[in-house]
C-alpha positions as CSV (number, residue, x, y, z in Angstrom):
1,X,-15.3,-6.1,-20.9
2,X,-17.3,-9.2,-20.2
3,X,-19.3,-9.3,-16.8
4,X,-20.0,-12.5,-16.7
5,X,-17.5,-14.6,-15.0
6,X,-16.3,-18.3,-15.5
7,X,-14.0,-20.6,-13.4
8,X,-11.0,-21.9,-15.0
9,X,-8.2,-24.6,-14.2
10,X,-5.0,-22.2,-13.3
11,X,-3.0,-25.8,-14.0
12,X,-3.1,-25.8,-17.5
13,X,-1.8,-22.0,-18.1
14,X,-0.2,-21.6,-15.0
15,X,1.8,-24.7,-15.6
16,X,2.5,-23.2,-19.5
17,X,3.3,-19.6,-18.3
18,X,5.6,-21.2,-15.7
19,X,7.5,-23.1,-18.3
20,X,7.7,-19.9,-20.3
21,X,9.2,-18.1,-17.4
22,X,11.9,-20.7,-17.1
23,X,12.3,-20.8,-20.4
24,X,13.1,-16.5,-20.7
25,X,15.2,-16.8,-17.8
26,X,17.8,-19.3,-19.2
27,X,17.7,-16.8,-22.6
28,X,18.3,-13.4,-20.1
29,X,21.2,-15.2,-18.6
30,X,22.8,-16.5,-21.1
31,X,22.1,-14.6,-24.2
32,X,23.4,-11.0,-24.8
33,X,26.7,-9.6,-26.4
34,X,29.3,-12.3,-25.0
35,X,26.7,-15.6,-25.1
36,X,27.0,-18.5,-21.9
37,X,26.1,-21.9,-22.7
38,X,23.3,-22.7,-20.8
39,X,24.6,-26.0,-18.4
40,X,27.4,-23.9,-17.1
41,X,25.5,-20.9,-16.9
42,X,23.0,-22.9,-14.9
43,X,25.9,-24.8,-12.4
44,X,27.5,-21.1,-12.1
45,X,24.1,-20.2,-10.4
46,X,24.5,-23.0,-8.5
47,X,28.1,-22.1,-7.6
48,X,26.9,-18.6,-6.5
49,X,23.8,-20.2,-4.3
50,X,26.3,-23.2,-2.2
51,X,29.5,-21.6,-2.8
52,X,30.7,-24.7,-4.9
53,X,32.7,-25.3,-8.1
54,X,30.8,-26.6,-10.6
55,X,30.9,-24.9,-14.0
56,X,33.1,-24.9,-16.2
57,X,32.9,-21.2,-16.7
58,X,35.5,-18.8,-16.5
59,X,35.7,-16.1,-13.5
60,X,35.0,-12.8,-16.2
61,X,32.0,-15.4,-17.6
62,X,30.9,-16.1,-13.9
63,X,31.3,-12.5,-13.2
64,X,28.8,-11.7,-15.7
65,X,26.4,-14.1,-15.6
66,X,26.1,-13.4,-11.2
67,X,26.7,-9.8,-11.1
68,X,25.4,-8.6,-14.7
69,X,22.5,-10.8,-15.7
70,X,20.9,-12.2,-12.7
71,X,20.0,-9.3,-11.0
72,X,19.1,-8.0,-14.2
73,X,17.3,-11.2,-14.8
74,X,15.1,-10.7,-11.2
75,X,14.3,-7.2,-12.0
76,X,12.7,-7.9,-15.3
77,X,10.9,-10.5,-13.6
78,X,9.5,-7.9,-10.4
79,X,8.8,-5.1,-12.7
80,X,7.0,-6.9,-15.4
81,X,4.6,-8.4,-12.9
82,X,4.1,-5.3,-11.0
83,X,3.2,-3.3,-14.3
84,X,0.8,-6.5,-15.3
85,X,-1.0,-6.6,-12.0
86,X,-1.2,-2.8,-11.7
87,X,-2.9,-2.7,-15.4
88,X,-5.0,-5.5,-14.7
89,X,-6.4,-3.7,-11.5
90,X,-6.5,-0.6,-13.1
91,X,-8.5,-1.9,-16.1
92,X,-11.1,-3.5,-13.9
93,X,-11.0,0.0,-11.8
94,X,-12.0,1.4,-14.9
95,X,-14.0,-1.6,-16.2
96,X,-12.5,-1.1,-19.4
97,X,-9.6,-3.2,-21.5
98,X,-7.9,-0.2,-22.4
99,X,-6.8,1.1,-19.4
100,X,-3.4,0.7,-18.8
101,X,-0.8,2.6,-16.5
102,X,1.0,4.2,-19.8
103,X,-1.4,4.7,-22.1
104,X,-3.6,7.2,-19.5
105,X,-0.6,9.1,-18.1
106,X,-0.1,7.2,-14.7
107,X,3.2,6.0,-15.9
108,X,4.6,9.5,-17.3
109,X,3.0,11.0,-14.0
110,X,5.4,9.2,-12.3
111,X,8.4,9.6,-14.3
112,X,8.1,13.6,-13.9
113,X,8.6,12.6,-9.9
114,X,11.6,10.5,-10.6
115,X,13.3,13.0,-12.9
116,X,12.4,15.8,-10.6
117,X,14.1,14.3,-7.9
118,X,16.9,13.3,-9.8
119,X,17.2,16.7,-11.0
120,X,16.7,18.4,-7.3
121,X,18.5,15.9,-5.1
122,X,21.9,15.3,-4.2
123,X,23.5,12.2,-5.6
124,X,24.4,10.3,-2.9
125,X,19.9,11.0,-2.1
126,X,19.1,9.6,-5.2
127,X,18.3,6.1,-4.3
128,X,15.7,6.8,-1.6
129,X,14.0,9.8,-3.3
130,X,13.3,8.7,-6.4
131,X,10.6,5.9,-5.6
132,X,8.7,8.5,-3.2
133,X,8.9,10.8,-5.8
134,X,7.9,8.2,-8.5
135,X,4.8,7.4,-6.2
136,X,3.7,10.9,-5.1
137,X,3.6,11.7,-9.2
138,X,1.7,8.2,-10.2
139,X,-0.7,8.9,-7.7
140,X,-1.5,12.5,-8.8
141,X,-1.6,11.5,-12.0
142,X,-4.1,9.0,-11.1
143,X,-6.4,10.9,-9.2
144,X,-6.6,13.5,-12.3
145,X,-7.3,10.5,-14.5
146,X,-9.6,9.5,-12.4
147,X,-11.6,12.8,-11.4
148,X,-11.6,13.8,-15.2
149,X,-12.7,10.3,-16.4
150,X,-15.6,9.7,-14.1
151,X,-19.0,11.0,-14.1
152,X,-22.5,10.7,-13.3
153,X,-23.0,7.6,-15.9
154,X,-19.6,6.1,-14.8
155,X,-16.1,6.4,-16.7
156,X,-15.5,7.8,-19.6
157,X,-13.6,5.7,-22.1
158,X,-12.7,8.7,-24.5
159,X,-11.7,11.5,-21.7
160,X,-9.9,8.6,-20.1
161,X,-7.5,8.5,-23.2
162,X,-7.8,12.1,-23.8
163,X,-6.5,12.7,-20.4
164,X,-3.4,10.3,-20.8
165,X,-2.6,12.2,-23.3
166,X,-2.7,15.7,-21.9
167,X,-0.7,14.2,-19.0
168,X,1.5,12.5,-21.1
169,X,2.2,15.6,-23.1
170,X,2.5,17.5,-20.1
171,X,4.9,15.1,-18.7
172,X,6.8,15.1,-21.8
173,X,7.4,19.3,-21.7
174,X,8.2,18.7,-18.1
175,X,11.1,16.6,-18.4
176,X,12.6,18.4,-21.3
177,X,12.4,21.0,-19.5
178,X,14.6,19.3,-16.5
179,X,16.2,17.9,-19.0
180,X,17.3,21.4,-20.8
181,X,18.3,22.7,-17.1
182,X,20.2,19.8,-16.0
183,X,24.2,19.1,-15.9
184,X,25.6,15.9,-17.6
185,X,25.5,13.0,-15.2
186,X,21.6,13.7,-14.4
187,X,21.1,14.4,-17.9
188,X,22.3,10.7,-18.9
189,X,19.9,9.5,-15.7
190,X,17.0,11.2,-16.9
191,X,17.4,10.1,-20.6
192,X,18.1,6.3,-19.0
193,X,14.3,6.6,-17.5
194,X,13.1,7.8,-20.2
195,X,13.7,5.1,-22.4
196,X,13.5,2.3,-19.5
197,X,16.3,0.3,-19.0
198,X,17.0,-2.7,-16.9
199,X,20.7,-2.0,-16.6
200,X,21.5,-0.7,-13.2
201,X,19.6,-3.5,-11.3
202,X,21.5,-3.7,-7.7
203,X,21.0,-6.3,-4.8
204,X,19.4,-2.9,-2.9
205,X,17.0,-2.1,-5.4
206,X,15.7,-5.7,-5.8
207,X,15.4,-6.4,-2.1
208,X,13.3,-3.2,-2.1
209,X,11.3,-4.0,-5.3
210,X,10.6,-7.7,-3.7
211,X,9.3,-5.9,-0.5
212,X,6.6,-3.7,-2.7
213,X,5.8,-6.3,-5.1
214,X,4.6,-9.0,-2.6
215,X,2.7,-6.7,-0.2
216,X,0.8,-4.9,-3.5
217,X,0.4,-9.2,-5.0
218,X,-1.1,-10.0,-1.2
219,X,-3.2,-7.1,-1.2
220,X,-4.5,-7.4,-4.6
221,X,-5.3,-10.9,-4.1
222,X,-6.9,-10.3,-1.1
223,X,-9.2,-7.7,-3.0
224,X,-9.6,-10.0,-6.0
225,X,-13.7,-10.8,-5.1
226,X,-14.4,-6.7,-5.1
227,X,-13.0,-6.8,-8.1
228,X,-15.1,-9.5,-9.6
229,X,-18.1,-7.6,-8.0
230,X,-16.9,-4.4,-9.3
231,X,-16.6,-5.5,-13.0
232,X,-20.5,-6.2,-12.4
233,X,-21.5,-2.8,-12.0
234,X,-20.7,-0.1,-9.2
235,X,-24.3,-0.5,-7.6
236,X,-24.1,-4.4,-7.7
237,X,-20.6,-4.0,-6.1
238,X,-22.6,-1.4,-3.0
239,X,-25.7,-4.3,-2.7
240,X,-22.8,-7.1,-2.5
241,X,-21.1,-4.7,1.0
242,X,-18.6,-3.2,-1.1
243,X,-17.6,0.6,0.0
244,X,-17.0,1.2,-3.5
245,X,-15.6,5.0,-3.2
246,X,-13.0,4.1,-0.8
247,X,-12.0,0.3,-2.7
248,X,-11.7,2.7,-6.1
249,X,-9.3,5.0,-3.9
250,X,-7.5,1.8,-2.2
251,X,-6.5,0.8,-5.8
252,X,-5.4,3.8,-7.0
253,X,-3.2,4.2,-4.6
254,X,-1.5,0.6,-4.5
255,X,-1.0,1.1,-8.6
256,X,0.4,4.0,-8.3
257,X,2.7,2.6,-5.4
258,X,3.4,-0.2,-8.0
259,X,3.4,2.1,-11.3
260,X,6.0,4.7,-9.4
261,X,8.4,1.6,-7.9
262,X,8.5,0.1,-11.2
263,X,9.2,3.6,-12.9
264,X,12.1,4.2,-10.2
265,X,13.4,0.7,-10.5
266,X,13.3,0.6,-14.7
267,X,12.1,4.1,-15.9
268,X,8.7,4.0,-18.6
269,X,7.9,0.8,-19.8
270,X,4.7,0.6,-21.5
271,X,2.6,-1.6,-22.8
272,X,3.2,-4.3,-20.5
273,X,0.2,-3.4,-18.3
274,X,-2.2,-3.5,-21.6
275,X,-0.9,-7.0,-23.3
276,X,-0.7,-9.0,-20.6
277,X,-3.9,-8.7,-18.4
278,X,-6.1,-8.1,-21.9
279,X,-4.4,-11.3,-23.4
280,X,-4.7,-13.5,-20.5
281,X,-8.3,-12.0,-19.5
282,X,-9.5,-13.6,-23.5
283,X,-7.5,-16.8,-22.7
284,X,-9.0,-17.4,-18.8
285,X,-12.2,-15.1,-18.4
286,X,-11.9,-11.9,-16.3
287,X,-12.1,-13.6,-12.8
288,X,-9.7,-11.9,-11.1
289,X,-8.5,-14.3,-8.7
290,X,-7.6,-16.3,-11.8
291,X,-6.1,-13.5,-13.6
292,X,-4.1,-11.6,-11.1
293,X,-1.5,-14.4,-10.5
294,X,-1.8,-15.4,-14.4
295,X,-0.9,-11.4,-14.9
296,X,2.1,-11.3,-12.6
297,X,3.8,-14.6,-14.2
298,X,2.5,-13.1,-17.7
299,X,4.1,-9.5,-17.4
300,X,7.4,-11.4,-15.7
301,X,8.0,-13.9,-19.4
302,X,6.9,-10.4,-21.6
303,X,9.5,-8.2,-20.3
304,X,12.5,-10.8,-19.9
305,X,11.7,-11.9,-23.4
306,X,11.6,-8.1,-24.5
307,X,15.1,-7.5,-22.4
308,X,16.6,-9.7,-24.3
309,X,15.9,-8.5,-27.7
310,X,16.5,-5.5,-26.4
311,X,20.4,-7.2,-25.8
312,X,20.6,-9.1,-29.0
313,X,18.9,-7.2,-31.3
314,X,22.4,-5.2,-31.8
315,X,24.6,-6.1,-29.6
316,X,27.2,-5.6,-28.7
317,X,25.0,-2.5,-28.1
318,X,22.0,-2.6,-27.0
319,X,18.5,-1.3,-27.1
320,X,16.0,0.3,-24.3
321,X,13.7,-1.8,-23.2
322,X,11.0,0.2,-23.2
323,X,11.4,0.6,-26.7
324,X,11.1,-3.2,-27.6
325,X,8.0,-2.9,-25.5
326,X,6.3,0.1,-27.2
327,X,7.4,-1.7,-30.7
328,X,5.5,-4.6,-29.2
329,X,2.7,-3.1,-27.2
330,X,1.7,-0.4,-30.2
331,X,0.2,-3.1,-32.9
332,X,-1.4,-4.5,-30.2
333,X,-3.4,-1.0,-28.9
334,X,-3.9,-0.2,-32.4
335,X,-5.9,-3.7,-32.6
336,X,-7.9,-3.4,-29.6
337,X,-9.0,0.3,-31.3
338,X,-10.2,-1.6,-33.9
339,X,-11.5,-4.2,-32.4
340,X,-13.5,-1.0,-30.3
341,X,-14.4,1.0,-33.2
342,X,-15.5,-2.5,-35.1
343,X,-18.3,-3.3,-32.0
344,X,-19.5,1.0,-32.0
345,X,-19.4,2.2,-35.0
């Protein structure tokens, strides 16, 4: 990762990647197995926001495009910019390109919480015990990454990966385990999360993603200059005022916060926190308070693009998103290896 940081205009690729993010929310909600033309589909949001009569769309069409797809169409948009921001902190955490919340386990860590309180917890418990349970997982997965990866010379690139996947493998036994043991209903729950799916998006769930996702975006902003300091070195970041032992542990806890609500709210999607922050750091330069907001848009247009492949790609069926993503996400890691083995061997 580069040190050396360079100003950038945000206008020019802020004002593309908002575009873009117009752009894959006209496709989310009107593209899928019963398509909407977009003018109506655009006056029946209007309709739904000032209660008026404009579209010429009929009331199952109307029905779908306010109940079905927008809310659908919001949480694609919340969860792909938490997973962006949380893997562009966690790869200047780690001052390395290849972190991502996936890739070194923080992601399955927090999966085994969800399913576990899927699996332990009454039904009607579900919606409030998954996300603690989703956090409290991410962040024990985290500190592991983080205890195993770090040493006296700093982070370890290869017992970074090495310990994503003895977590994820872990992880994986775990919840076939759960899996194995459980009845019917939580056994179609836990193979939704698995998978990731944006299908059971809900007014509740989206107030309480919103909630999460701007306090984490504040904070992260906020932090965005001991970032920058910290991508110059951990003693340049203590001779700049930084306490950098209790910033590193400030940010593992918010992505894990981020990494668990996003794993409650959609299940494992990976991949998002690699392409996005790694993409847009080679397009902008790594300074953070560029590349945090840059991120969040980023990670919002790749996962509402991927959701709707996901809904096309066979419909009237339709695919896991997190599949699209890993189908997306994998040539990419595989080129960043590389690009890695390329510069050190």
């Amino acid at each position: 990762m580069s040190g050396g940081l360079r100003r950038v205009s945000l206008i020019p690729v802020g004002v593309c990647a908002a575009g873009l993010l117009v752009l894959a929310c006209l496709m989310s909600i009107t593209r899928g197995a019963m398509e909407v033309p977009v003018i109506p589909g655009l006056l029946a949001l209007v309709d739904g926001a000032m209660g008026l009569q404009l579209s010429s769309l009929k009331n199952y069409e109307r029905a779908v495009v306010m109940d079905l797809r927008l809310p659908r169409t919001l949480l694609a948009v919340l969860v792909g910019a938490l997973l962006a921001q949380c893997g562009a902190v966690m790869q200047g955490l780690f001052r390395n390109p290849l972190a991502d919340p996936g890739i070194i386990g923080v992601s399955a860590g927090a999966a085994v919480g969800a399913v576990l309180a899927i699996f332990l917890l009454p039904a009607n418990s579900v919606w409030w015990g998954v996300p603690g349970a989703a956090f409290c997982g991410g962040f024990l997965a985290s500190l592991l990454v983080y205890g195993l990866a770090r040493g006296p010379a700093g982070t370890s690139v290869l017992i970074l990966l090495l310990a994503g996947v003895a977590i994820s493998a872990l992880s994986g036994s775990l919840i076939g385990l759960l899996s194995y043991l459980s009845d019917d209903d939580r056994l179609r729950d836990i193979a939704l999360w698995q998978m990731g799916s944006l299908a059971r998006a809900s007014d509740a769930q989206l107030l309480f993603v919103v909630a999460v996702f701007l306090g984490l975006a504040l904070r992260f902003q906020y932090r965005a200059g001991a970032l920058n300091a910290l991508l110059l070195g951990e003693s340049e970041a203590r001779h700049m005022g930084i306490a950098v032992e209790k910033f590193k542990f400030e940010l593992v806890v918010l992505v894990a916060a981020g990494v668990g609500i996003a794993v409650a709210a959609s299940g494992m999607i990976g991949f998002v926190g690699l392409i996005v922050p790694h993409a847009l750091r080679m397009l902008c330069g790594p300074d953070y308070r560029n590349l945090l907001p840059l991120s969040a848009l980023g990670g919002a247009v790749l996962l509402l693009f991927a959701d709707t492949i996901a809904r096309v790609a066979i419909a009237p069926a339709e695919l896991p998103v997190g599949i699209v993503t890993a189908l997306l996400g994998a040539p990419f890691f595989i080129f960043l290896l590389w690009q890695v083995r390329r510069d050190y061997l």
